[in-house]
VEXDREN-2710 file (C-alpha; in Angstrom, 1 decimal):
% VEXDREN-2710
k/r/px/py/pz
1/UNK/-23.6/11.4/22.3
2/UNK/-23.0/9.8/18.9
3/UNK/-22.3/5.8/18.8
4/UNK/-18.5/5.2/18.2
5/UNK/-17.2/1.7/16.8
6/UNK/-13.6/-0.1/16.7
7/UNK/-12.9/-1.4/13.1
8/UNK/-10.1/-3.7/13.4
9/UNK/-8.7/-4.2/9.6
10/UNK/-7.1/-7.6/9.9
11/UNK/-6.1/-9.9/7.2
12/UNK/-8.7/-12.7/7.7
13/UNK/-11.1/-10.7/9.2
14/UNK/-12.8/-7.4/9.4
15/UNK/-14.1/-6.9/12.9
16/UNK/-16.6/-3.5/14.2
17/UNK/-17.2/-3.4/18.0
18/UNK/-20.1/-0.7/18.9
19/UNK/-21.2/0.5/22.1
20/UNK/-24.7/1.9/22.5
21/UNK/-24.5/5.4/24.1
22/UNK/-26.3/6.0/27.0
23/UNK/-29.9/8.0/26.1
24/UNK/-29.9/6.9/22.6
25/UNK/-33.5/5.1/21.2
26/UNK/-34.8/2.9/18.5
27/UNK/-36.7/5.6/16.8
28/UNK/-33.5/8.1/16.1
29/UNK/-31.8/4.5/14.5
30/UNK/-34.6/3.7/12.4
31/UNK/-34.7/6.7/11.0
32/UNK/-31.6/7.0/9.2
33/UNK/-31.7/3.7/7.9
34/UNK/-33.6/2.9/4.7
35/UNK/-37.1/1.1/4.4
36/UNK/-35.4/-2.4/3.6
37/UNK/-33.8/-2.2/7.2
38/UNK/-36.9/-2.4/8.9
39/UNK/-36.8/-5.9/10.0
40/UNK/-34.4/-5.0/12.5
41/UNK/-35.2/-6.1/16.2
42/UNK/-37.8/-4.1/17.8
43/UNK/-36.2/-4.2/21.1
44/UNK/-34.6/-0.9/22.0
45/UNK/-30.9/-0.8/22.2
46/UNK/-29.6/-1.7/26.2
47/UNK/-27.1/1.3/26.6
48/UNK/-22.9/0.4/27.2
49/UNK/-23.7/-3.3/26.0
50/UNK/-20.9/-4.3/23.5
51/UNK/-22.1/-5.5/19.8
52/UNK/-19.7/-6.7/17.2
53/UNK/-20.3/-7.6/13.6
54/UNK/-17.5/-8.9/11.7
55/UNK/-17.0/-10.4/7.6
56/UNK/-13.9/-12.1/6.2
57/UNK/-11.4/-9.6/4.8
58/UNK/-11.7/-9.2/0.9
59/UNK/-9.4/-7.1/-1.2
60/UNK/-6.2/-7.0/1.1
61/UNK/-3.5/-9.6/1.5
62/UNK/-0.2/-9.7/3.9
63/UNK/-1.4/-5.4/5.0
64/UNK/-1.6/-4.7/0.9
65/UNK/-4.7/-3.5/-0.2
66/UNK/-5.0/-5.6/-3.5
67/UNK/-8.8/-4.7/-4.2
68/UNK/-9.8/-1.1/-2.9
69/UNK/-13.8/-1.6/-4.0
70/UNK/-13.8/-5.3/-2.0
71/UNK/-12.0/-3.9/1.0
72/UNK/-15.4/-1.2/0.9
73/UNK/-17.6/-3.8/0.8
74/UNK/-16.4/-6.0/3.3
75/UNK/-15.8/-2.4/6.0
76/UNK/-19.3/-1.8/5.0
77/UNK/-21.0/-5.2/5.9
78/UNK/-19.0/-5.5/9.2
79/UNK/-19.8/-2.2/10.7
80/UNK/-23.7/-2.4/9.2
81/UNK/-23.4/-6.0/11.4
82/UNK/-22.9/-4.1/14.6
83/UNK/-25.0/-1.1/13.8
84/UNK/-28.0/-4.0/13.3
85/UNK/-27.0/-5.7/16.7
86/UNK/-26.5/-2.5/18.5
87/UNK/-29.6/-0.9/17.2
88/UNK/-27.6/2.2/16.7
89/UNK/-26.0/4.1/13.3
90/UNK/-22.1/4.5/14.0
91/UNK/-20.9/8.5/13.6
92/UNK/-17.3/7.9/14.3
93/UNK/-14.6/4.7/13.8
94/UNK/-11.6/4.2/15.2
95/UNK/-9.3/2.3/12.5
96/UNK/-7.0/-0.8/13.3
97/UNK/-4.2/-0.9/11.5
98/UNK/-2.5/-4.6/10.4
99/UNK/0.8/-5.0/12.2
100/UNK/2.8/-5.6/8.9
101/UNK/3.4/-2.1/8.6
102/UNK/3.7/-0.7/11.9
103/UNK/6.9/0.2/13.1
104/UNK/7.6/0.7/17.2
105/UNK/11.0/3.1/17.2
106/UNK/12.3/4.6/20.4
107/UNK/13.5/8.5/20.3
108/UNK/15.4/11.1/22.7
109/UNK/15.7/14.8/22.7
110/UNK/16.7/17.7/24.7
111/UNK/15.8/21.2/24.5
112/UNK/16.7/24.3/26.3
113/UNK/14.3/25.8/28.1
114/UNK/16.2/28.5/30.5
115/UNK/16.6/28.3/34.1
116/UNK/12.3/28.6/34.8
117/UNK/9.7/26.1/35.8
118/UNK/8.4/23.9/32.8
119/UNK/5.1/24.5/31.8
120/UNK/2.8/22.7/29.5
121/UNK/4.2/24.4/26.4
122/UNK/7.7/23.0/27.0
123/UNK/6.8/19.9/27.3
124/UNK/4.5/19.9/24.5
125/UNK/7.3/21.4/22.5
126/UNK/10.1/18.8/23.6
127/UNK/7.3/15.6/22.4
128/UNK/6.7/17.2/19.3
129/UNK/10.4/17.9/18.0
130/UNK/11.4/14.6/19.3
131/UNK/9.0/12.9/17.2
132/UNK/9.6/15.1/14.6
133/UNK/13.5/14.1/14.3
134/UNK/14.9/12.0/11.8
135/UNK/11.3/11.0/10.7
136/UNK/11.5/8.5/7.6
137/UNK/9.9/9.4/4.5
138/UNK/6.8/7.8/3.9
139/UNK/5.9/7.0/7.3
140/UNK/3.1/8.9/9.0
141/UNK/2.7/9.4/12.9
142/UNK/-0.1/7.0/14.7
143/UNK/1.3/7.8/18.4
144/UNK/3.9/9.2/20.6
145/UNK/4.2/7.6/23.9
146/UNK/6.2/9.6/26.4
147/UNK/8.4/6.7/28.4
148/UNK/10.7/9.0/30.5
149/UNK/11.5/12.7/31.6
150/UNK/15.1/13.6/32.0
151/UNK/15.6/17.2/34.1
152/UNK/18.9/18.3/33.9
153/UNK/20.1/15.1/33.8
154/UNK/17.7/13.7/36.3
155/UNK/15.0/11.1/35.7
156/UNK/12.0/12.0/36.9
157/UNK/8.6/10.3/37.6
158/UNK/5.9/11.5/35.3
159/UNK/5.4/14.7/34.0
160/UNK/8.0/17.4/35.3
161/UNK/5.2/20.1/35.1
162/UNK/6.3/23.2/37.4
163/UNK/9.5/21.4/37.6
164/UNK/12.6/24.4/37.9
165/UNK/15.2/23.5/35.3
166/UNK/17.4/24.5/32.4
167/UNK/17.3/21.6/30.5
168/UNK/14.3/19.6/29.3
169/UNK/14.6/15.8/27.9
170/UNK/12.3/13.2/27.0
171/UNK/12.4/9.6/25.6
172/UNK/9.5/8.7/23.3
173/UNK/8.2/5.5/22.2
174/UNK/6.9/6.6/18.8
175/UNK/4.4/4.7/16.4
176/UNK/4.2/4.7/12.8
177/UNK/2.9/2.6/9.5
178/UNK/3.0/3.6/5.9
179/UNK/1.3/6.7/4.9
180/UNK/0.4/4.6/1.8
181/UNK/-1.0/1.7/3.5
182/UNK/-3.4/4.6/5.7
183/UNK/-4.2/6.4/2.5
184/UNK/-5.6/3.1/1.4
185/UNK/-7.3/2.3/4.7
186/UNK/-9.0/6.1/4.3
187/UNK/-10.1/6.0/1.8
188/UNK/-11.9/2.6/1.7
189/UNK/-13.9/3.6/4.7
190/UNK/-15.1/6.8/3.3
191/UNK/-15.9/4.6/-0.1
192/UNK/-17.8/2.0/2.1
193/UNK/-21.5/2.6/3.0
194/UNK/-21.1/3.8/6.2
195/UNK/-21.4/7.3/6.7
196/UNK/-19.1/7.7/9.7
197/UNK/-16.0/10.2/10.5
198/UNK/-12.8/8.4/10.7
199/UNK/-11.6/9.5/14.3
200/UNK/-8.7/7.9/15.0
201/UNK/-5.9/5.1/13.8
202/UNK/-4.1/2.2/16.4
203/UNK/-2.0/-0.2/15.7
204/UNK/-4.5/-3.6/16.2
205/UNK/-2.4/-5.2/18.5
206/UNK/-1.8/-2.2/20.9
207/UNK/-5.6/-1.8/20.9
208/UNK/-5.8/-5.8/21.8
209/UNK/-3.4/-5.1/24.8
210/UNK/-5.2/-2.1/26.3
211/UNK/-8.1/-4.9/26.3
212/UNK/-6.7/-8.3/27.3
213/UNK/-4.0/-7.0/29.8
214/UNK/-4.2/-5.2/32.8
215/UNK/-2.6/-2.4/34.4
216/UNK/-0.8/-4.8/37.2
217/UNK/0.4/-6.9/34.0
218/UNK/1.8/-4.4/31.9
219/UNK/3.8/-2.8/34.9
220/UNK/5.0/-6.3/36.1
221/UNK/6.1/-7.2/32.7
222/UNK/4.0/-9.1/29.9
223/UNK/4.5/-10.2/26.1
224/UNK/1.4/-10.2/24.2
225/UNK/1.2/-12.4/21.1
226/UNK/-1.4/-11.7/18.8
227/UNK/-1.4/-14.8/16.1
228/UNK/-2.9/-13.3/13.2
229/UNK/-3.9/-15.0/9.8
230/UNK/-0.6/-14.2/8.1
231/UNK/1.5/-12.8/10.6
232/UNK/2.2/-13.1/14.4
233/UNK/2.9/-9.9/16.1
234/UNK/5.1/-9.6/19.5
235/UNK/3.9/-6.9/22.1
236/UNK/6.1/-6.6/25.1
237/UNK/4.9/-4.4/27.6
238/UNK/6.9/-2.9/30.8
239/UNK/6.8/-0.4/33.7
240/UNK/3.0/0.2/32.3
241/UNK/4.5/0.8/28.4
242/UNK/4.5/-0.9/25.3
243/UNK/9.2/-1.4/25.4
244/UNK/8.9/-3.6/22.2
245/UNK/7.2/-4.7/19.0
246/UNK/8.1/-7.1/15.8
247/UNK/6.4/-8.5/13.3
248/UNK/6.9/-12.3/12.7
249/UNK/5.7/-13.1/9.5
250/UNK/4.3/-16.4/10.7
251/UNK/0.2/-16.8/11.4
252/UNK/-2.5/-19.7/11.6
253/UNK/-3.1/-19.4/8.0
254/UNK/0.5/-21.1/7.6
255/UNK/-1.0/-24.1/9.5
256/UNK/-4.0/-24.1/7.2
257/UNK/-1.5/-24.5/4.2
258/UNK/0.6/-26.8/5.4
259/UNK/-2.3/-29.2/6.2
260/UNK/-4.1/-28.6/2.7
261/UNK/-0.3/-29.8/0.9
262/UNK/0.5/-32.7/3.2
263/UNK/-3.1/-34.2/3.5
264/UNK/-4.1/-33.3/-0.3
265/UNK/-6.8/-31.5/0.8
266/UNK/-8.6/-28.4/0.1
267/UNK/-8.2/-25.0/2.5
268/UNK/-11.8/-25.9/3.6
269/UNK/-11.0/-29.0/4.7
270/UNK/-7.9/-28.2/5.8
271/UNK/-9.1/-25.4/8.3
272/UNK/-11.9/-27.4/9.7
273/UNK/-9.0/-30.0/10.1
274/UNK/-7.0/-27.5/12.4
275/UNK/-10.0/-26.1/14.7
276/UNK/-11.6/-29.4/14.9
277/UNK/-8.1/-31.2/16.1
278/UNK/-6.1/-28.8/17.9
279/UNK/-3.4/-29.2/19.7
280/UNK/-4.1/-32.9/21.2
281/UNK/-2.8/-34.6/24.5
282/UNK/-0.2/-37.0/23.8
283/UNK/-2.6/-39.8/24.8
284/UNK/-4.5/-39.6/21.8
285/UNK/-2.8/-39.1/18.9
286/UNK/-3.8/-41.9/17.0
287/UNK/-1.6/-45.0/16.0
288/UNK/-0.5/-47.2/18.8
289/UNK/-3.1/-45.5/21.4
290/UNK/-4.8/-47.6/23.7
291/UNK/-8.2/-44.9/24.0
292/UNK/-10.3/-46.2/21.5
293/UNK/-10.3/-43.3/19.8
294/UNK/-10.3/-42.8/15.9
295/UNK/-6.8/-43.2/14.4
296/UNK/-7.6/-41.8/11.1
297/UNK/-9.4/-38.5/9.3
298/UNK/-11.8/-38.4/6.6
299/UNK/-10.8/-35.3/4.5
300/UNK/-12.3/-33.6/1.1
301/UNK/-10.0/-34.5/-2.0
302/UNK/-8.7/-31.7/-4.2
303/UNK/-11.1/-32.7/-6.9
304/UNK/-14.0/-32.4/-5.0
305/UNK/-15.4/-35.7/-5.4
306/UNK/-15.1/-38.4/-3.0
307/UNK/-13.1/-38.2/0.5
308/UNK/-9.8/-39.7/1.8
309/UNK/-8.9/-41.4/5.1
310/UNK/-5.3/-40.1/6.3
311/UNK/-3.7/-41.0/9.6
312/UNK/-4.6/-38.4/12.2
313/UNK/-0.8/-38.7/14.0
314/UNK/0.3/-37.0/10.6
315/UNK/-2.1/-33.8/10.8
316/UNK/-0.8/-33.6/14.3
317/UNK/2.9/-33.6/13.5
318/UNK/2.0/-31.7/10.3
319/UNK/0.2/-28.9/13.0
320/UNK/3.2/-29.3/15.8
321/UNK/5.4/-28.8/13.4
322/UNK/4.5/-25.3/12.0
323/UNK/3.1/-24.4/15.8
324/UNK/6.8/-24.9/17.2
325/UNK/8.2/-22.9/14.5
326/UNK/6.3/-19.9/15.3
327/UNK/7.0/-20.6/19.1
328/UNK/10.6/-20.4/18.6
329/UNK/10.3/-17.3/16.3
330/UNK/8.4/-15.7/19.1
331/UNK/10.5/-17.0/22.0
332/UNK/13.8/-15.6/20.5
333/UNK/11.7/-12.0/19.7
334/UNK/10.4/-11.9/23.5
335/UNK/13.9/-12.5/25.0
336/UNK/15.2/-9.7/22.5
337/UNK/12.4/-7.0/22.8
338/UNK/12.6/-8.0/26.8
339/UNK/16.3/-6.8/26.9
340/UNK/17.1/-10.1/29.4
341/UNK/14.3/-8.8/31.4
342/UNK/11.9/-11.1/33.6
343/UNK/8.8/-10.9/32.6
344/UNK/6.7/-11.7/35.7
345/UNK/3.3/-11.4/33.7
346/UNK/4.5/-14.2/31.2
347/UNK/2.7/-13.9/27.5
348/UNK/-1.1/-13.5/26.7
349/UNK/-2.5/-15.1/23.4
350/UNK/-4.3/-13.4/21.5
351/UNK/-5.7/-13.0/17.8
352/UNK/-7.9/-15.8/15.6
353/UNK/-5.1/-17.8/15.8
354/UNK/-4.6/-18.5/19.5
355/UNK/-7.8/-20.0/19.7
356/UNK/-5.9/-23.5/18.7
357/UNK/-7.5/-25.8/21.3
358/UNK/-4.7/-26.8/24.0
359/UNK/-2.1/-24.0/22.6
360/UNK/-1.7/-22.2/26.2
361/UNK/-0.1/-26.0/27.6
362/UNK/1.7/-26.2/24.3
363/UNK/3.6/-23.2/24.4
364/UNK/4.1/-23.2/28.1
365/UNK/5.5/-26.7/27.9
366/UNK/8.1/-25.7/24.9
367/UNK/8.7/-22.2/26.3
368/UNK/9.1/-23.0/29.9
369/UNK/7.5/-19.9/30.5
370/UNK/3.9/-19.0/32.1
371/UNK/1.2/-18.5/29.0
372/UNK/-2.5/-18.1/29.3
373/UNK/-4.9/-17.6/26.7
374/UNK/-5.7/-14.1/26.5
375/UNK/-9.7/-12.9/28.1
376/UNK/-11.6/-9.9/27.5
377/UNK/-13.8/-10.0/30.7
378/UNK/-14.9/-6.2/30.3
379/UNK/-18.4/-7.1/31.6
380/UNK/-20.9/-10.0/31.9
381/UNK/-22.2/-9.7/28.8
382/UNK/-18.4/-8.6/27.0
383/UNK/-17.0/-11.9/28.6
384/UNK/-18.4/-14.0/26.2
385/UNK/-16.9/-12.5/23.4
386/UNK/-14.1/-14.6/21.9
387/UNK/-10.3/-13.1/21.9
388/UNK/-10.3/-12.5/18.1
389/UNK/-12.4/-9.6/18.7
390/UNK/-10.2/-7.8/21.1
391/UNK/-8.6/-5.3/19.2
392/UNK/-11.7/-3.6/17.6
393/UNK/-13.0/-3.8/21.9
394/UNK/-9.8/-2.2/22.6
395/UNK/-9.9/0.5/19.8
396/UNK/-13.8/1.5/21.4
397/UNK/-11.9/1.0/24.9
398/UNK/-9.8/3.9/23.3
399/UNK/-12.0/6.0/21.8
400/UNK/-13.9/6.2/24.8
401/UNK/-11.1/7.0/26.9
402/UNK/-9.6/9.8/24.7
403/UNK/-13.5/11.8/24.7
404/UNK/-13.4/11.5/28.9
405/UNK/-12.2/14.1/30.1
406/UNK/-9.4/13.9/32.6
407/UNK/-10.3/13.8/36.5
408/UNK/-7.1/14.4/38.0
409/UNK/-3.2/14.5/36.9
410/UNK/-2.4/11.3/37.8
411/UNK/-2.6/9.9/33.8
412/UNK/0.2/11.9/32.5
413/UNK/1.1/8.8/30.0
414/UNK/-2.6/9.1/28.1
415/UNK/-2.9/12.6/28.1
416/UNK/0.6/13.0/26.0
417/UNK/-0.3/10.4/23.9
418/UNK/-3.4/12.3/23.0
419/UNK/-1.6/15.4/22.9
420/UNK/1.1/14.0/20.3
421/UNK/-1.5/12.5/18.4
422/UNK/-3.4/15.5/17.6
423/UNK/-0.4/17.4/16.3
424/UNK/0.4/14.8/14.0
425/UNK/-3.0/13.6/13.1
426/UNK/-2.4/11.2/9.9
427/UNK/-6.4/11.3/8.7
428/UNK/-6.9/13.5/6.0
END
């Protein structure tokens, strides 16, 4: 069995999750790697542990691929990371696509079938012309998800397989991005130095929910918010289904900004600024406190020579300030993707972004809704992996589920997906 590895293409960061395959040894990875590579850990590979390898993201901005030949590089050196740590060459990738082109739309469509049972062909036939329908131009297919059966005007549970009808329809949550933007993605993997097949495509922030939320979460009812670098995308999940997705074009890297203009400081300084400050407790915001603590920061000036003291209350208004913004951006997009529902499961954090020390209290107290930070918690080992790495685990998570075969009939949901996905496969 061939290693497979989840590339999640992000805007800030390029991140490759591999799993070592069960039965796989040092030797056969040593020996498709050059002489210079030899320095690589002697210890054999431990099979099913998860390795990751990541690199900042050069020659893309905002999901525009600005510098095809950087983008290479940077694939390249993220996937030869994991390859190193897993002690394995990669033969297949499963692509991550940014969320600032993917589009969630939802689609019905009925077909005559004759008064018979249904069989696997008419229901394969009613997926495929409902996706099929009113297709914009230049968007390509990444997934079909099947979210109801209607028999003769009857909702049914599942998949209506032997079911005796005349009428056959289906609603479909279908997934697509820009052919363009895929194009791009193609072909700077294959341009990269890896020498793997390109398998499959997701949508990054699906991938993060297949591994951050459970099964009893998205059935109950749960938003995931995965705060990106330039963007914050809004997953609302339902009745086990993804019911809802926007694009808010809002991420940490907004933060950043605003800290570099207000304090006069570089990005540098300005991003240490945010991770090293966080979200603080009222207590201690500076001026006025009675803690003890420092009331002022020492930041880099935009020259580069020499540093400046400012106030810390101002970087944490100047942080609150952009962090409510988004929160109310993404409030007002959960209540509309929601429909009015409840959702029991509240909303799971996710991306580089929600790793903002003390942003789970923040947004619970200015939501008034529940919000934990999102986990991956796949293993002992996997648990220690931070959140921003959760969509390349989920696109392995996937890749591993679509090559197992299927036990029983009780996953009708995957197996459609898989089906729809093969007929309108968007690799080239």
């Amino acid at each position: 069995m061939e290693a497979v590895a989840g590339l999640d293409i992000g805007s800030s960061h390029i991140v490759a999750a591999v799993a070592v395959p069960a039965g796989h040894v040092e030797r056969e990875w040593k020996s498709t790697r050059e002489p210079k590579d030899a320095g690589h850990p002697s210890a054999g590979p431990v099979p099913g542990v998860l390795k990751i390898g990541s690199s900042g993201t050069l020659g893309m901005r905002r999901g525009q691929v600005t510098d095809p030949a950087a983008l290479s590089r940077s694939i390249g050196e993220a996937v030869a990371g994991a390859e190193a740590a897993a002690g394995a060459g990669v033969g297949a990738v499963c692509i991550g696509l940014p969320g600032h082109t993917v589009q969630f739309c939802r689609k019905k469509y009925g077909n005559l079938i004759g008064k018979r049972r249904i069989n696997q062909q008419d229901i394969d036939r009613v997926n495929r012309l409902a996706v099929v329908s009113h297709l914009p131009p230049g968007r390509a297919v990444i997934g079909a998800l099947p979210l109801e059966y209607v028999v003769d005007g009857a909702p049914v549970a599942g998949k209506p397989l032997g079911m005796h009808c005349s009428r056959l329809e289906v609603e479909l949550m279908v997934v697509t991005a820009e052919r363009t933007l895929v194009d791009q993605l193609v072909d700077a993997v294959r341009g990269s130095s890896i020498k793997a097949r390109i398998a499959d495509f997701l949508p990054s922030t699906l991938a993060a929910g297949r591994a951050l939320l459970s099964g009893a979460q998205q059935r109950l009812g749960t938003a995931l918010v995965d705060m990106g670098g330039s963007c914050t995308c809004v997953l609302v999940y339902n009745h086990g289904c993804p019911v809802g997705f926007e694009v808010l074009p809002v991420g940490s890297d907004h933060i950043t900004s605003d800290l570099a203009v207000c304090l006069r400081t570089t990005l540098e300084g300005a991003e240490e600024v945010k991770r090293g400050l966080g979200l603080v407790a009222k207590g201690n915001r500076g001026a006025g406190d009675d803690t003890g603590g420092p009331r002022t920061l020492t930041v880099p000036r935009l020259s580069g020579a020499g540093f400046n003291e400012v106030p810390l209350k101002n970087a944490v208004e100047i942080i609150e300030a952009r962090i409510c913004e988004i929160l109310e951006m993404v409030g007002s997009s959960v209540s509309r993707l929601a429909g009015g529902i409840d959702l029991p499961g509240g909303l799971v954090l996710a991306g580089g972004g929600s790793r903002l020390a003390g942003l789970d209290l923040f947004a619970s107290d200015y939501l008034g809704l529940k919000v934990s930070a999102g986990s991956l918690g796949v293993g002992e080992e996997d648990s220690r992996l931070p959140v921003n790495t959760a969509g390349a685990v989920g696109l392995l998570k996937h890749m591993q589920d679509c090559s197992r075969p299927a036990e029983d009939d009780h996953r009708p949901t995957s197996g459609l997906w898989n089906t729809v996905r093969r007929i309108f496969k968007v690799s080239r």
